[in-house]
N, C-alpha and C positions, 0 to 999 in steps of 0.2 A: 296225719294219723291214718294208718291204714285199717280199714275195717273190712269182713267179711260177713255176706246177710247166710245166713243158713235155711236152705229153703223149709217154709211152711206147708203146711196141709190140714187138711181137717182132723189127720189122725197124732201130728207131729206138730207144738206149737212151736210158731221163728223163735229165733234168738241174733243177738247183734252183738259180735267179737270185736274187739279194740284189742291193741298190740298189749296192751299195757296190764289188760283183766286176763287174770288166770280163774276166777270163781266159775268160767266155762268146763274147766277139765273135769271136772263129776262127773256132770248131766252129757259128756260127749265121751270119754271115754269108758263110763260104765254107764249104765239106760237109767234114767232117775223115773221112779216113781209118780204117776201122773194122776191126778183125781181126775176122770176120764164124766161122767155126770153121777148123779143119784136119783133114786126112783123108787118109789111106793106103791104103794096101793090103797093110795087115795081113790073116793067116789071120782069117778069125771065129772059130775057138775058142781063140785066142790075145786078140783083142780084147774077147774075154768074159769073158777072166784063167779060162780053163776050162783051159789048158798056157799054160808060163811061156816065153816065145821070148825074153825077157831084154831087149824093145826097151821105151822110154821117152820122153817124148817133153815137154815142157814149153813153152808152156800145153797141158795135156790135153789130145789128138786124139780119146778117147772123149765129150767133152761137146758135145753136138749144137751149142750155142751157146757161143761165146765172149766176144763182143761187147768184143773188147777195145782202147779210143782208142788210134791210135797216133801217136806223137808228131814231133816235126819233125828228130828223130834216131832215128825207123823204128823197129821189131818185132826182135825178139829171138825166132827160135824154135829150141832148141834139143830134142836128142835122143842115146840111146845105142842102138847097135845092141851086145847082146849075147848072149850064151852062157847059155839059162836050162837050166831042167831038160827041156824040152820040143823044145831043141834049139837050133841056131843063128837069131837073127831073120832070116827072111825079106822084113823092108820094104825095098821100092828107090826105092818113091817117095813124098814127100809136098807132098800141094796146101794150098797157103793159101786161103782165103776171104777178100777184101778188098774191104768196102763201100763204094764213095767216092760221096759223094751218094745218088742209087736206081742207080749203076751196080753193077755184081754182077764182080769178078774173081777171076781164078784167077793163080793164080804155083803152076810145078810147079819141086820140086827131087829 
């Protein structure tokens, strides 16, 4: 079985070709869409989980990287704005990070 690694980097995630998979050719001959992170404006000592502002947010808006493919029926990001010990959540807004090719986007909600 002959395979080919495709090099990584922090701004490109690997991928690993077999003779046999064609589900490669999207994301290599046209740039697939990448959930690149996301990020708020949450307090920081709320997003240090130092006070509980009870907001949540999935995939993780704390993980500097996400690098998550998104696919030809789009990204799913959700969240909870709640009531913690520390008080009511304060976030009003959150930016996507979306990699398409080397261009670099923002989507604010």
């Amino acid at each position: 079985c002959l395979r080919s690694i495709s090099s990584a980097s922090p701004l490109y995630p690997g991928k690993v070709f077999t003779r046999s998979d064609e589900s490669y050719v999207r994301g290599v001959l046209f740039p697939q869409p990448i959930l690149k992170s996301i990020k708020t404006d949450q307090a920081d000592d709320a997003f240090v989980e130092e006070i509980d502002d009870g907001f949540l947010c999935i995939p993780d808006h704390r993980l500097q990287t996400v690098n998550e493919p998104i696919g030809s029926n789009g990204a799913l990001i959700s969240g909870i704005l709640g009531d913690g010990q520390g008080g009511p959540s304060t976030v009003s807004k959150i930016t996507a990070e979306v990699l398409y090719g080397s261009e670099l986007h923002h989507f604010h909600f």
